[in-house]
C-alpha positions as CSV (number, residue, x, y, z in Angstrom):
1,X,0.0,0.0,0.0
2,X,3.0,2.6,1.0
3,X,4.5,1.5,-2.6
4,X,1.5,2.6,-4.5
5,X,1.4,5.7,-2.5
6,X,5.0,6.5,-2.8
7,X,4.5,5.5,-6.8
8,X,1.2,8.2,-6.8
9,X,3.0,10.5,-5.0
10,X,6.3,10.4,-7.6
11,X,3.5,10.2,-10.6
12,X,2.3,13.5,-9.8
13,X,5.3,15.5,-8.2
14,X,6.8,14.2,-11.8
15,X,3.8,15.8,-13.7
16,X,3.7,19.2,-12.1
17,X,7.4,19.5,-13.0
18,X,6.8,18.7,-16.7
19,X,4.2,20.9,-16.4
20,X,5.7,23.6,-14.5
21,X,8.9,23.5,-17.3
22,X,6.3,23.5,-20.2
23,X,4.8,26.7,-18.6
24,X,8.3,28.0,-18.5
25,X,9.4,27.6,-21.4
26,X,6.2,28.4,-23.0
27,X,6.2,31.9,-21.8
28,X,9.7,33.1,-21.4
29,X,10.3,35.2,-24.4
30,X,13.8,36.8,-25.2
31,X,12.0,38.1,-28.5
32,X,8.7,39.8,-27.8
33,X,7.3,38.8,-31.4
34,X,8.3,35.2,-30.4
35,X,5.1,33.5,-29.6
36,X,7.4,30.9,-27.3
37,X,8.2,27.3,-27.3
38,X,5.5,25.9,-30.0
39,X,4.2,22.4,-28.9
40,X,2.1,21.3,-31.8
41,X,2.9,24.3,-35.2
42,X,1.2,22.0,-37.6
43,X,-1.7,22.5,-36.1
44,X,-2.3,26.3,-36.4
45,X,0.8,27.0,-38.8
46,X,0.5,25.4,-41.6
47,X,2.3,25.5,-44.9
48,X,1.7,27.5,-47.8
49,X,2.8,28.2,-50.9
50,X,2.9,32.0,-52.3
51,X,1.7,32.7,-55.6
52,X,3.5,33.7,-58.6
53,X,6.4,31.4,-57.4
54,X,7.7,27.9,-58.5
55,X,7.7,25.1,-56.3
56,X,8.9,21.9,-55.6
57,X,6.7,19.0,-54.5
58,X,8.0,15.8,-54.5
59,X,9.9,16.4,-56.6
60,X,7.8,18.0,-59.4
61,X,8.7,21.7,-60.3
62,X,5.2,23.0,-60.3
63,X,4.0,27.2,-60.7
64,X,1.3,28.3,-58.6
65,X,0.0,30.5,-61.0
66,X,-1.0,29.3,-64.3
67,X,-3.0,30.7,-67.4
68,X,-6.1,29.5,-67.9
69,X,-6.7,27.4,-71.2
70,X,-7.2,29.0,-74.2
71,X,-10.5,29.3,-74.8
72,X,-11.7,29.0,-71.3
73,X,-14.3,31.3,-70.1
74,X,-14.8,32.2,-66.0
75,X,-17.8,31.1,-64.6
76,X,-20.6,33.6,-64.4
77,X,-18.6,35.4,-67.5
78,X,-20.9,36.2,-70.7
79,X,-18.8,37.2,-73.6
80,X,-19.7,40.6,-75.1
81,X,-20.0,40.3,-79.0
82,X,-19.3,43.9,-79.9
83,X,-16.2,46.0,-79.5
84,X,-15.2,49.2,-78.4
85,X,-15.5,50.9,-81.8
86,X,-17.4,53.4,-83.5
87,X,-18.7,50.5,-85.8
88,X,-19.2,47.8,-82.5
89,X,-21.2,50.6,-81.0
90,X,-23.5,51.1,-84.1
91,X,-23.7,47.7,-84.5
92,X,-24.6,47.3,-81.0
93,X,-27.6,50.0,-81.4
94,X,-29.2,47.8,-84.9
95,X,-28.8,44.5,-83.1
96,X,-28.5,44.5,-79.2
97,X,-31.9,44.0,-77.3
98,X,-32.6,43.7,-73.5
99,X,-32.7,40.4,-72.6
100,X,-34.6,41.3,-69.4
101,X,-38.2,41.5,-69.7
102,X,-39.4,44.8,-68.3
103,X,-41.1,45.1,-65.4
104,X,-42.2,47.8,-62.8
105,X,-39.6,45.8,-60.5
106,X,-37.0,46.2,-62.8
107,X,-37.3,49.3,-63.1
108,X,-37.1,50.3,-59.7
109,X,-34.0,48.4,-59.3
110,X,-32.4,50.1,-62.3
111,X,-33.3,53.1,-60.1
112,X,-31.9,52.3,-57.3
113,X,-28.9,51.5,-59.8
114,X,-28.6,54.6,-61.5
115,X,-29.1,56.5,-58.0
116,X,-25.7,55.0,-57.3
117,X,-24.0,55.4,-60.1
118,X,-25.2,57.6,-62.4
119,X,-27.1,60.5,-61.0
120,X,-24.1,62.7,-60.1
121,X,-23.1,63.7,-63.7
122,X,-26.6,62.8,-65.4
123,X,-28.8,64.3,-62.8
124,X,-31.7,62.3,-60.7
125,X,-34.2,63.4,-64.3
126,X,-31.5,62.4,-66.4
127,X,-31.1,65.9,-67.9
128,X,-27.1,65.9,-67.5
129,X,-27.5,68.8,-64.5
130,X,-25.6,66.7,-61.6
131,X,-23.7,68.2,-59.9
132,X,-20.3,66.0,-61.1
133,X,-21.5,66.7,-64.9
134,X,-21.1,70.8,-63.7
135,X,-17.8,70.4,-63.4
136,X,-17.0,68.3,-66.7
137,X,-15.5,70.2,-69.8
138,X,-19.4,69.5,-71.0
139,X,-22.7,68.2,-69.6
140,X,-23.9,65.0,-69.9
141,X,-26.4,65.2,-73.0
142,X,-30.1,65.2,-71.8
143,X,-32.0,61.9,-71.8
144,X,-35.1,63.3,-72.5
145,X,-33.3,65.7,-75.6
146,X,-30.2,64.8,-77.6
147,X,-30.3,61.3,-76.2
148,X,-34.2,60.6,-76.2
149,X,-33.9,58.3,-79.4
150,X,-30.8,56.4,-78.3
151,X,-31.4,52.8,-78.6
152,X,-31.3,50.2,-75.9
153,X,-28.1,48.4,-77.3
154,X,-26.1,51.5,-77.5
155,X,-27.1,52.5,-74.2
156,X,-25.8,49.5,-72.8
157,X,-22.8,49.5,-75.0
158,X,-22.1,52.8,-73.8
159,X,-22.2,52.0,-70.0
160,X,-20.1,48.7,-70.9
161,X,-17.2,50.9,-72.4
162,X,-17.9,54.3,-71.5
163,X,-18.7,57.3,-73.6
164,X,-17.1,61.3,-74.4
165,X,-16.2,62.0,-70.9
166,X,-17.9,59.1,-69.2
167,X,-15.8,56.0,-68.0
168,X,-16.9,51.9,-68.3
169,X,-19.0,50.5,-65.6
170,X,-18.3,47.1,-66.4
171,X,-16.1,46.4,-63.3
172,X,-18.8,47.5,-60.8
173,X,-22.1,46.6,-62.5
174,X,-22.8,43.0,-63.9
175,X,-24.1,42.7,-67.4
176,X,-27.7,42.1,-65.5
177,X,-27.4,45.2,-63.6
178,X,-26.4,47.1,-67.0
179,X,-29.3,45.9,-68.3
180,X,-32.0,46.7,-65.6
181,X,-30.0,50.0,-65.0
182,X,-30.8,50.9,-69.3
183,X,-34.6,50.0,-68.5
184,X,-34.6,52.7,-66.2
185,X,-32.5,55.4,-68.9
186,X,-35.5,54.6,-71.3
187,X,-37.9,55.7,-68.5
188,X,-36.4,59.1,-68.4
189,X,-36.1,59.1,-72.0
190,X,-39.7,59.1,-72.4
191,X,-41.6,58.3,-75.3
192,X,-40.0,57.8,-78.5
193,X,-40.4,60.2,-81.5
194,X,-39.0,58.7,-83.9
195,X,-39.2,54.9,-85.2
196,X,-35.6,54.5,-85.7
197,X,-32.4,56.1,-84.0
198,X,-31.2,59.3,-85.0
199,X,-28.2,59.0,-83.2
200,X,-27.1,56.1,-85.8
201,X,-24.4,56.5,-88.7
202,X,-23.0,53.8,-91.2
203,X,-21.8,50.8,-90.0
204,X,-20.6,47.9,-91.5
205,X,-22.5,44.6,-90.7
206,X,-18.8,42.9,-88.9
207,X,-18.6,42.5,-85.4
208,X,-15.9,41.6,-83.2
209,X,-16.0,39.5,-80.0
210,X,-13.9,40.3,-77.4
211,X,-11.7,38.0,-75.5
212,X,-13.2,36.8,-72.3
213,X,-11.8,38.6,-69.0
214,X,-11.1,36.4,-66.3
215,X,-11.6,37.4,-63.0
């Protein structure tokens, strides 16, 4: 019985040392970035490998950071068939058509849209007064005047590239936003006057489709 004490007894004067040099060592720090002695790194370090650099593993050279196949197009991605010409824009105005079928819904998000993106040059009535367009070498061209028969294709294909003194919007609005945001440039273009657009000149019937951007 005095053996097993004696053996319990050394068991746990034995464990509080380990434990007492584990707390030691754990927190001394001669570097105060050091985080100490680390029992288990793997566990909340583990490896990576940085991109844009070659690697080795097992013995295959490998680059973290290849190009995509030729051909491939990112997912969500939907080519645009026109280019950013005088002739892709024409083209764009004789063949481009919403996709998105209108609705009072729509609309209002293509509000909500052009609220954000748009009103500060073109004005909240679209009549190029905002207070941003003040300021450019000339105003934004009134939806409801110059730009009243624009079509829907050039429209978008204007907020796709840009236009004069305006810059593309294609990083920060998707193509759907584009084309809920044009739904809401026809409501302030009001009613049409004319059955084809006067804005159009010659084009020829070619088009050009872009390469696809990966993101």
């Amino acid at each position: 019985m005095n053996l097993s004490y004696k053996n319990l007894k050394l068991i746990t004067c034995g464990t509080f040392a380990c434990m007492l040099v584990a707390g030691f060592t754990s927190c001394g720090k001669k570097d105060v970035n050091s985080p100490g002695f680390e029992f288990m790194p793997d566990m909340y370090r583990s490896p990576s490998l940085e991109y844009y650099g070659t690697h080795i593993i097992n013995g295959d050279t490998l680059n973290s950071s290849k190009l995509p196949v030729i051909g491939t197009i990112a997912r969500g991605f939907i080519p645009y068939a026109y280019s950013n010409t005088p002739d892709g824009y024409e083209q764009a105005g004789l063949n481009l058509k919403n996709p998105i079928a209108y609705s009072e819904s729509i609309e209002k998000e293509g509000e909500v849209l052009y609220g954000k993106f748009c009103v500060h040059c073109h004005g909240a009535t679209g009549a190029g007064d905002g207070k941003v367009g003040a300021k450019l070498p000339g105003p934004p061209p009134a939806y409801n005047g110059a730009l009243k028969n624009l079509p829907e294709g050039k429209i978008f294909h204007s907020i796709t590239y840009g236009k004069g003194s305006m810059g593309s919007h294609a990083s920060q609005l998707t193509q759907e936003e584009r084309w809920k945001l044009v739904h809401f440039v026809q409501k302030l273009q009001g009613p049409k006057t004319v059955a084809v657009d006067s804005t159009a000149t010659l084009a020829t019937p070619t088009t050009t489709i872009e390469t696809a951007k990966h993101h």
